[in-house]
N, C-alpha and C positions, 0 to 999 in steps of 0.2 A: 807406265801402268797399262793393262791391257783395257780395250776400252767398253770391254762387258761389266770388266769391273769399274771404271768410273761412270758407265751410264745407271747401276743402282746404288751412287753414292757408297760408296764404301765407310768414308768415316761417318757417315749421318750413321748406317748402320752399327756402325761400332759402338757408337752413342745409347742404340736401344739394345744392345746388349747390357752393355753396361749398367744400364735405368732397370732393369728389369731384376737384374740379378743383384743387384745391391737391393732392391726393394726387397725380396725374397729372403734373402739372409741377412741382412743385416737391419731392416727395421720389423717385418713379419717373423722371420726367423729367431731373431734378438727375443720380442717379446712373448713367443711362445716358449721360448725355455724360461721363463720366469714361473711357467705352472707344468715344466719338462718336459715340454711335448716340441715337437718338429712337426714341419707345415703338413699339413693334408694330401697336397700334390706329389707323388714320387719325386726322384732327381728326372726319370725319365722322362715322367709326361713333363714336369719343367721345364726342361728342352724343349721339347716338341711346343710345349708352347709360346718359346721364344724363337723357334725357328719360322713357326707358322706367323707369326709378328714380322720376321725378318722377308719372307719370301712375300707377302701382301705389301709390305712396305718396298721391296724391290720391283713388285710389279709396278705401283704407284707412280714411284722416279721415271719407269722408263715409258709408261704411256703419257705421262707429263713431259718431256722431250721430245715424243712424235707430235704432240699435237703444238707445243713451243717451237717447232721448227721453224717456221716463218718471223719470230719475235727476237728468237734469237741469233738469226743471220746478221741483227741489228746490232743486239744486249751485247752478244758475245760470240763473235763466228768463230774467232780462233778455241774454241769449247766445243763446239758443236758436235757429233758423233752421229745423229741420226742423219744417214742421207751423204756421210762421208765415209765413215768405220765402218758403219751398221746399216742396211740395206733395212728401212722402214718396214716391210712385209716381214725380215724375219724379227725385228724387235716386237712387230704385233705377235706373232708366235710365241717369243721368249715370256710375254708380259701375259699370255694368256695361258700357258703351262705355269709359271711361277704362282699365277693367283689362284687358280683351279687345286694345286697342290698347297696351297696355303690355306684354303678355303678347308678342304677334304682332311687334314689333320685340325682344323679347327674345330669341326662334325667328330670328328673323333672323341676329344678330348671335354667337347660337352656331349658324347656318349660314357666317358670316364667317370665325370662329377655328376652324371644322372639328370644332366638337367639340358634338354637336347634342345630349347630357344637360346642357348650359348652361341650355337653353330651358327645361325643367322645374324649375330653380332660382326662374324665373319664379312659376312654377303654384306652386310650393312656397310662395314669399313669400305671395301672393295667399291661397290657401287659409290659410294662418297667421293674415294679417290678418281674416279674413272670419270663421274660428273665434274669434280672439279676441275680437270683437266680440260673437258670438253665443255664445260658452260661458265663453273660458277666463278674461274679466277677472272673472265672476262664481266662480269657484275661487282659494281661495285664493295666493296669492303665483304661480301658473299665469301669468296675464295679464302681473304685472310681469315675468316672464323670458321669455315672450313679444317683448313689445315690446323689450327691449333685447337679445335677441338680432338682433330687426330692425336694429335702431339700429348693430349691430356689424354689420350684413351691406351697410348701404349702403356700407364702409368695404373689404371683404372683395370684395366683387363686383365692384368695380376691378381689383383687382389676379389677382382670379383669370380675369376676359375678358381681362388683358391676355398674364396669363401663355401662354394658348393661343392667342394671337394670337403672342407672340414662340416658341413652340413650331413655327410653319409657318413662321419665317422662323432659318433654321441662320447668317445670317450675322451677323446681329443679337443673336445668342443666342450664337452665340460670343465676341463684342466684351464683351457684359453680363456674362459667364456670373461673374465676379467679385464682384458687386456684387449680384446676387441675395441674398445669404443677408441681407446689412442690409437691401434694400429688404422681404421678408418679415419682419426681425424687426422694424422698424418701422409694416407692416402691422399684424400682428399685437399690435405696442403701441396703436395709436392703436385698434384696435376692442376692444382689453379694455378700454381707457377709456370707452371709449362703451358697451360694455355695462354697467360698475358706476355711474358717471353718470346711465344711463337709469334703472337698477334704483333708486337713489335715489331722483330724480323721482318717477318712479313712485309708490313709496308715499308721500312725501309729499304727492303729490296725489292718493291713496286716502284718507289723513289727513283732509284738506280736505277729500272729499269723501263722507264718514262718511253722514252724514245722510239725503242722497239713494239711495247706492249699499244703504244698511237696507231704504229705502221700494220700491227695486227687485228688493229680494232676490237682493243682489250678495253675496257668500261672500269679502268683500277680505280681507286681510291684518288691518286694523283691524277689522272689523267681525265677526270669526271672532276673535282673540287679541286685541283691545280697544286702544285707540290707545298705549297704554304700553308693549306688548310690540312695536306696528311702531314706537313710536318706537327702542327701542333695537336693533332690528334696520338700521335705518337708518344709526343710528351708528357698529356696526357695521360697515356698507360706507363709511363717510366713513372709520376706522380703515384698514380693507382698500386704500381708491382712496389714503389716503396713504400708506401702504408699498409698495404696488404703483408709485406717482408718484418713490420712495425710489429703488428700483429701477431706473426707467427714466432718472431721474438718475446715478445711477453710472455706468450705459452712456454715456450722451451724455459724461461725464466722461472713461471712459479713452477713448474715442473722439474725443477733442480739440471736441467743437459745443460749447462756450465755450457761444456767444450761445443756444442753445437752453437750455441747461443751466441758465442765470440767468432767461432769459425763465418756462419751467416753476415754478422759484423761487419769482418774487414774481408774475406771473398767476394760476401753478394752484394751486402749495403752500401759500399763502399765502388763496388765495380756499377752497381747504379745510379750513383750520384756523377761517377765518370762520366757514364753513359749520358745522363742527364745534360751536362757541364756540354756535350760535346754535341748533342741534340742541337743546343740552342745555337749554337756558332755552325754549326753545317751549311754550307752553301754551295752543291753541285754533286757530281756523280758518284767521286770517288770519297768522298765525304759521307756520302749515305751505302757505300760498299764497307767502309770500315767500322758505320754505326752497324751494318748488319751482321758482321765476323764476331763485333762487339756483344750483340746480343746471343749468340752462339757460344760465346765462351762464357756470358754470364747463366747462361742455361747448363753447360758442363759445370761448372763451378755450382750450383744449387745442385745438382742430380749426386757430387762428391759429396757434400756435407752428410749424404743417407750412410756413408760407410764409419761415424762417427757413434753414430748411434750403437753400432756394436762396444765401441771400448767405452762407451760411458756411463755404462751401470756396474 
């Protein structure tokens, strides 16, 4: 693979394609033809709003790389691409046209929905990701809630363009105006999943990444309270994402989604109690590499169960 494209994650990116457009149609689009209407945002600016996702998101990865250089000479030299592929000046380049042009269709598109403090939601991610790279992943447990507050905003930012997009149209908004409060509390579930998920991740691949982020004088989670204390802080949020999953099961329950309800069951509940199971017996690097791939698939696996929502009404 060429290595432009594994320095902006290619499959992370596939992932938020995927989150976005299954949110769009199959649980916002689901329940707007329940009063036959279709989302307020074009197929067009859809796009653009999921490209404009993609390109902020790609700049993210790669100024996270220039400024991980030195941690991960350690983590992972044979990975490395800035300073071997990629000549550090022009990946500054690449990460500042990608965000600038991610930024400028983001200004667009809160000029589309009329509501132009959208566009600085933009500048806000970007700034986010740019500090984190550069300050907050070296502070303690800072950088993990960082990143999966992002991780919840790729989820969040759908439905908040769409909602000022069906804001400028009253007839649409009158047909829906029903079906809003689930389409928002299912927003809202599927991004608190994605934040406790990421935050998982997260330090398990702080965990795994002990060594390096010392030699860089990164201030992680592990490396400030020593890998015993983020192990069970960890565990911790596997406890939390299974009662919160407890939760969001009893809703799909009195609310008759059957098939979501059993899907969540033995995909999520079930790959969390794995996860769980496998927390507790971790002891070393590669142990905390496979809880991390682990929480990565239990996040693919919750972001599937959105495409359910269509066949079960």
């Amino acid at each position: 693979m060429s290595p432009y494209l594994k320095i902006v994650r290619l499959p992370n990116l596939a992932i938020i394609v995927l989150t976005q457009y299954l949110l769009w149609i199959c649980v916002i689009g689901k329940y707007y033809s329940f009063g036959d209407a279709s989302p307020a945002m074009g197929n067009f600016d859809f796009l653009l709003l999921v490209v404009s996702t993609l390109l902020i998101a790609a700049g993210g990865y790669i100024v996270n790389d220039i400024f991980d250089a030195r941690a991960d000479e350690i983590n992972k030299p044979e990975k490395m691409i800035i300073g071997k592929s990629i000549d550090p000046s022009l990946a500054y380049k690449i990460y500042y046209a990608l965000t600038f042009a991610g930024i400028l269709i983001g200004f667009y598109l809160a000029f589309r929905v009329d509501y132009l403090m959208m566009g600085f939601v933009y500048i806000a991610i970007a700034l986010l990701l740019y500090l984190y790279s550069d300050r907050y992943q070296k502070m303690v447990l800072w950088g993990n809630i960082v990143i999966s507050v992002l991780s919840a905003m790729v989820i969040i930012i759908v439905w908040l363009f769409e909602f000022f997009a069906l804001r400028n149209n009253p007839l649409i908004y009158a047909e829906v105006l029903k079906q809003l409060p689930a389409i928002s509390i299912l927003t809202a579930g599927y991004a608190a999943f994605a934040f406790l998920v990421s935050l998982i991740r997260e330090i398990f691949k702080d965990m795994q990444d002990v060594e390096g982020d010392k030699a860089a004088g990164y201030y992680s989670l592990p490396v400030a309270k020593g890998i015993k204390t983020a192990k069970w802080i960890a565990i911790g949020l596997i406890f939390l994402s299974i009662g919160a999953m407890a939760f969001a099961q009893y809703w799909l329950f009195i609310n008759g989604l059957m098939l979501v309800f059993w899907y969540i069951t033995v995909a999520v509940q079930i790959l969390l109690l794995f996860l769980l199971y496998n927390a507790f017996k971790a002891n070393g690097k590669e142990d905390y590499h496979f809880l991390s791939n682990a929480s990565k698939i239990i996040m693919v696996a919750g972001v599937l169960s959105m495409q359910l929502f269509y066949i079960s009404f």
